[in-house]
C-alpha positions as a Markdown table, in Angstrom:
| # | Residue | x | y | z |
|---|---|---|---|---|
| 1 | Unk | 0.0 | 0.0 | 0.0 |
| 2 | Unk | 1.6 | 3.6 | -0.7 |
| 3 | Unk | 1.9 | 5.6 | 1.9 |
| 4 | Unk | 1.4 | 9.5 | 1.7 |
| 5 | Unk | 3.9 | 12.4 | 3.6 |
| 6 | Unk | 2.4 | 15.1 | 4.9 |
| 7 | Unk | 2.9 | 17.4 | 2.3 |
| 8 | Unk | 1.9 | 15.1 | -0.1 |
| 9 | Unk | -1.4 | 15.0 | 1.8 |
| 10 | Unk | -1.5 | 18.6 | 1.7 |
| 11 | Unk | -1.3 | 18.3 | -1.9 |
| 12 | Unk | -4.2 | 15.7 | -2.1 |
| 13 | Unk | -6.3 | 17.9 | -0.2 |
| 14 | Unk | -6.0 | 21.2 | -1.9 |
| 15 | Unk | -6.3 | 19.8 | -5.1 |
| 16 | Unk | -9.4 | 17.9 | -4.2 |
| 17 | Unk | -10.7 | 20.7 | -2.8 |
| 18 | Unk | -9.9 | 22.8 | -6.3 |
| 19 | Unk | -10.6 | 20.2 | -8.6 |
| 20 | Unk | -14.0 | 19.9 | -6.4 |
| 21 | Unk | -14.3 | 23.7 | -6.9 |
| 22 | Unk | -13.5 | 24.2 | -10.3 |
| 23 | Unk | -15.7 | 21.5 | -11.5 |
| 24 | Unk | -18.6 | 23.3 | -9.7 |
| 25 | Unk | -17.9 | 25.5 | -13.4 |
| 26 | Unk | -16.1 | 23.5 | -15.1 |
| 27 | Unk | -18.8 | 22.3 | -18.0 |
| 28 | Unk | -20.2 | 25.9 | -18.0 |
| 29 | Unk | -19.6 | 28.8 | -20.8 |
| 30 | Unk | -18.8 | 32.1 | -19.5 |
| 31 | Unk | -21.7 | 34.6 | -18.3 |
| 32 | Unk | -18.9 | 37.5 | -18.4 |
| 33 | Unk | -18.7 | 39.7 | -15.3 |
| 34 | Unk | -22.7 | 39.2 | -14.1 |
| 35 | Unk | -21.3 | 37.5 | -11.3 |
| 36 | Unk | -23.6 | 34.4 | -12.0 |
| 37 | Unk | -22.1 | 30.7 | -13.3 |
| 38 | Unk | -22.9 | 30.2 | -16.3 |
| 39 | Unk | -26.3 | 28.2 | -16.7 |
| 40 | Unk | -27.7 | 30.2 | -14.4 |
| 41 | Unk | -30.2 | 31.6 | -16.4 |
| 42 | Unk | -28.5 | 34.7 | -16.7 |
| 43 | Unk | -27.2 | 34.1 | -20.2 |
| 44 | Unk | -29.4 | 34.3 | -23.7 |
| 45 | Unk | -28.1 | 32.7 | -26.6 |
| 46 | Unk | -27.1 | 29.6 | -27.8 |
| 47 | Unk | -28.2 | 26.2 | -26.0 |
| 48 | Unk | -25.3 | 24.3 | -25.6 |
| 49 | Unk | -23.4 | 24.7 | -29.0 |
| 50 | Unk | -19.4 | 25.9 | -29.7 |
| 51 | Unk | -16.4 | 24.2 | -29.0 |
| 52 | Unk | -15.0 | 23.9 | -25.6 |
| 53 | Unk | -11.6 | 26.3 | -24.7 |
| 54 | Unk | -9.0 | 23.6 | -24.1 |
| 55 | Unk | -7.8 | 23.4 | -20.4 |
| 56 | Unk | -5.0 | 26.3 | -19.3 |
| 57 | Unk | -3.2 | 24.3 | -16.9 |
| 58 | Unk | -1.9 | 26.7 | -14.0 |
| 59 | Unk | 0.8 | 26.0 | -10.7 |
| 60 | Unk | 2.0 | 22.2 | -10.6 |
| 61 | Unk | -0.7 | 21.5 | -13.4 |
| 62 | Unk | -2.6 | 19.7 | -11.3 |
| 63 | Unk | -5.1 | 22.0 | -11.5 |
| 64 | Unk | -6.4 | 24.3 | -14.3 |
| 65 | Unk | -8.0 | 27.7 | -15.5 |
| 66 | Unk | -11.4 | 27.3 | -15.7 |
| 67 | Unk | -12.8 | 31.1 | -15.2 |
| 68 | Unk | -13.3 | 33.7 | -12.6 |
| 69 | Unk | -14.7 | 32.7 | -9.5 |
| 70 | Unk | -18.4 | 33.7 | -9.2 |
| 71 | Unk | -19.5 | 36.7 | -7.0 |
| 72 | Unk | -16.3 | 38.3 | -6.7 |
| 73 | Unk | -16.1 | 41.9 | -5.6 |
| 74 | Unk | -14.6 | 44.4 | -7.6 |
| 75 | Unk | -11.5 | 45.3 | -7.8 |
| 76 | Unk | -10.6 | 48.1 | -5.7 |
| 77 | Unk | -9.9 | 51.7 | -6.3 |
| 78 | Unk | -7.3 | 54.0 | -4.7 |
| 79 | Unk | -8.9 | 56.4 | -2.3 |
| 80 | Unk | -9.4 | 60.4 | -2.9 |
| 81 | Unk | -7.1 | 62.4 | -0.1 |
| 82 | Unk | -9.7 | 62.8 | 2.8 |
| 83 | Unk | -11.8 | 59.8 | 1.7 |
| 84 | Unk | -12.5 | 57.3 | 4.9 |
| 85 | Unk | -11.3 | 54.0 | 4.4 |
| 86 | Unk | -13.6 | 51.1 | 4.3 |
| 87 | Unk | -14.0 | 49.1 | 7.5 |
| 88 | Unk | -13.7 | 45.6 | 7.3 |
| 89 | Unk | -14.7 | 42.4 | 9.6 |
| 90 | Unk | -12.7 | 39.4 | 8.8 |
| 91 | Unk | -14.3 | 36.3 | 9.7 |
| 92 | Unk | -12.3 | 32.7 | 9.2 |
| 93 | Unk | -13.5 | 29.4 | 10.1 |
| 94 | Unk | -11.5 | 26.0 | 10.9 |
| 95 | Unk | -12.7 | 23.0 | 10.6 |
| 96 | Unk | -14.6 | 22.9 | 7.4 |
| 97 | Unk | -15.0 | 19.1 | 7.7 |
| 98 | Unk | -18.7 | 18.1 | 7.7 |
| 99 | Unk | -19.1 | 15.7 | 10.6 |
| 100 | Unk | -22.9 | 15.9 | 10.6 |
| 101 | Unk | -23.5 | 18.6 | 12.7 |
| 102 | Unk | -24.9 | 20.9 | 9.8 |
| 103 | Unk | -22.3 | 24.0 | 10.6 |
| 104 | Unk | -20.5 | 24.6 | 7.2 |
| 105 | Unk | -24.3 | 25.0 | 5.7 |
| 106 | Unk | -25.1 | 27.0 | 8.5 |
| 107 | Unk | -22.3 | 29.1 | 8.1 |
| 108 | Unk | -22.8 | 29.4 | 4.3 |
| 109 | Unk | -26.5 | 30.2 | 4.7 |
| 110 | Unk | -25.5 | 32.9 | 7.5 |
| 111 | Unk | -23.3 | 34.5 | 5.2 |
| 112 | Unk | -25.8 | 34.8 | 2.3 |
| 113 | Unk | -28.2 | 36.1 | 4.7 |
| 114 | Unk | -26.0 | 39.0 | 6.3 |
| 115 | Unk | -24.1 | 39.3 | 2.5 |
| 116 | Unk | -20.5 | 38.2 | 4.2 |
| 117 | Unk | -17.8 | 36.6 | 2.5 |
| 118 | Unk | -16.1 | 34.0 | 4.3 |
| 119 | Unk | -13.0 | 31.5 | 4.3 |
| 120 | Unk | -13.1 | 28.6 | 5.1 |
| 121 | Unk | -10.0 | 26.4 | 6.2 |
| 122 | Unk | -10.0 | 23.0 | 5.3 |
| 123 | Unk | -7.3 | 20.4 | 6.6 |
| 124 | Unk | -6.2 | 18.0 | 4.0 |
| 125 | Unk | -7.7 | 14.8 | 6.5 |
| 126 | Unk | -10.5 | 15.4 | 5.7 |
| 127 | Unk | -10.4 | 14.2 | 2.2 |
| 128 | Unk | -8.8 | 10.8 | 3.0 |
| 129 | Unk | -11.2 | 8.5 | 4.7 |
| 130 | Unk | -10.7 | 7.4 | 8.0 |
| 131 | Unk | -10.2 | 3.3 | 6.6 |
| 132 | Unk | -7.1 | 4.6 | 4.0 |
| 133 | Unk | -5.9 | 6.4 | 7.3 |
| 134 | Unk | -2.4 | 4.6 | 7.2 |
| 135 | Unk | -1.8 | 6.2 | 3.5 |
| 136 | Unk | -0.8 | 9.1 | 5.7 |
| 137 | Unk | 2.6 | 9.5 | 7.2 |
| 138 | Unk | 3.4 | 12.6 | 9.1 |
| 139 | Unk | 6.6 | 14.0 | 10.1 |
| 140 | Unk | 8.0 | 12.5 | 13.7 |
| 141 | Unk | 4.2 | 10.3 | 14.3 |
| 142 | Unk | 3.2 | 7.0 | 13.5 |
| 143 | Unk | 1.3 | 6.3 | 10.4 |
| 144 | Unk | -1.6 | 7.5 | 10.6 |
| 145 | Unk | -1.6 | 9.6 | 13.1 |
| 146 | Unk | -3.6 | 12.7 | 13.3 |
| 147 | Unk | -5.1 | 15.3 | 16.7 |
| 148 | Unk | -8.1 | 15.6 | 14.5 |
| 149 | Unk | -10.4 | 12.8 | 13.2 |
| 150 | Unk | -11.2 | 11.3 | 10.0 |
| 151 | Unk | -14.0 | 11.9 | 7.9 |
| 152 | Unk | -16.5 | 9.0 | 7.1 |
| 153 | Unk | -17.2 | 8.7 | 3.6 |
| 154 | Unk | -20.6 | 10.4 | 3.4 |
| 155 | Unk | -19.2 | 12.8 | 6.0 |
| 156 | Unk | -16.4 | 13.3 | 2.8 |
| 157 | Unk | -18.6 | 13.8 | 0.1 |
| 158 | Unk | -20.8 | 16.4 | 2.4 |
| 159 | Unk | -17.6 | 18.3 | 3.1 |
| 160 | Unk | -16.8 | 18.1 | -0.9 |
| 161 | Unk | -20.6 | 19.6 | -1.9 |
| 162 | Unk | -20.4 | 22.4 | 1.0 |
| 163 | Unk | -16.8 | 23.4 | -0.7 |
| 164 | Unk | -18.1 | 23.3 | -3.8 |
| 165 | Unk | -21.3 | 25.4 | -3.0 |
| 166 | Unk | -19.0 | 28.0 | -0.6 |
| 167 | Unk | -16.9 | 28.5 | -3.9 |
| 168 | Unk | -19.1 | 28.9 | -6.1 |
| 169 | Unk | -21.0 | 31.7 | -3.8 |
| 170 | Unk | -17.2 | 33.6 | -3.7 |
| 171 | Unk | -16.3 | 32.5 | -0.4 |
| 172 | Unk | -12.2 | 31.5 | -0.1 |
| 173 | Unk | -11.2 | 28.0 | 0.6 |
| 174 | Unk | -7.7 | 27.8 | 2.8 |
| 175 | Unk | -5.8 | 24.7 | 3.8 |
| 176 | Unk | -4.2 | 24.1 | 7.1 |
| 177 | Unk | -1.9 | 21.7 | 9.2 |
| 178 | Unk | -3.0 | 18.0 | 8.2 |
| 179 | Unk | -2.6 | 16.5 | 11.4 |
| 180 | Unk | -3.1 | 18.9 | 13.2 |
| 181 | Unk | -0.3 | 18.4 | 15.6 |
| 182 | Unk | -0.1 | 21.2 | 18.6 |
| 183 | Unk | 2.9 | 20.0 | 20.5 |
């Protein structure tokens, strides 16, 4: 069986969590700057016809350019002399594993209600279920050791659908320690 070092699992993880993320667009044709997906019902035109852009492979090329990222703001203008800065409220949240508790699509549903962006730090773990466990090796553990749990399989596929919704409603995705290991 092949065994996995921690920043391979790393790896694993945030490109699971992008390829999971850019397929939430990936079959779609651009809507331009509307900030809806495409097939939204936004766009007016042709159903379906027109060749596909091949893939623009970006970083490692394990990932690649699929479009902007829906419902991002706009890019930001320098300030007139006098002019008062913007305030802004930075809120992060670890532990975007879904463990049936229901808090990522609480969170996610908070934000759209109060119109907050979000990020949302995933550890790789939780990507690689809790019976391929031993595929990970961390630095100066045992196999397979980790301070936080593994995800079921259902519990994986949750946490994949609630990245790939928080994406596509402009929220970041972060990664953070795999294990988890505090000392």
């Amino acid at each position: 069986m092949r065994t996995f070092s921690r920043r391979g699992i790393l790896g694993l993880g945030a490109g699971t969590a992008a390829a999971v993320s850019l397929a939430g667009c990936g079959g779609q044709k651009s809507s331009g700057d509307s900030g809806h997906p495409a097939g939204s019902g936004s766009d007016k035109g042709a159903q379906g016809k027109g060749a596909e852009t091949p893939a623009r492979l970006i970083g490692d090329g394990s990932t690649s350019f699929t479009g902007k990222q829906p419902h991002q703001p706009a890019k930001p203008v320098p300030l007139e002399p006098g002019q008062t800065p913007p305030q802004f409220v930075i809120f992060s949240w670890d532990g975007a594993g879904e463990v049936g508790n229901g808090l990522f699509p609480r969170f996610l549903d908070l934000a759209k209600q109060h119109q907050a962006s979000m990020t949302f730090f995933l550890s790789g773990l939780y990507l690689l279920p809790e019976a391929k466990k031993r595929m990970y090796n961390p630095p100066n553990n045992r196999q397979g050791a980790s301070d936080i749990g593994y995800l079921t399989d259902e519990h994986i596929k949750a946490t994949l659908a609630n990245v790939r919704r928080a994406w596509l409603e402009g929220h970041e995705i972060g990664t953070h320690f795999n294990g988890h290991f505090c000392g």
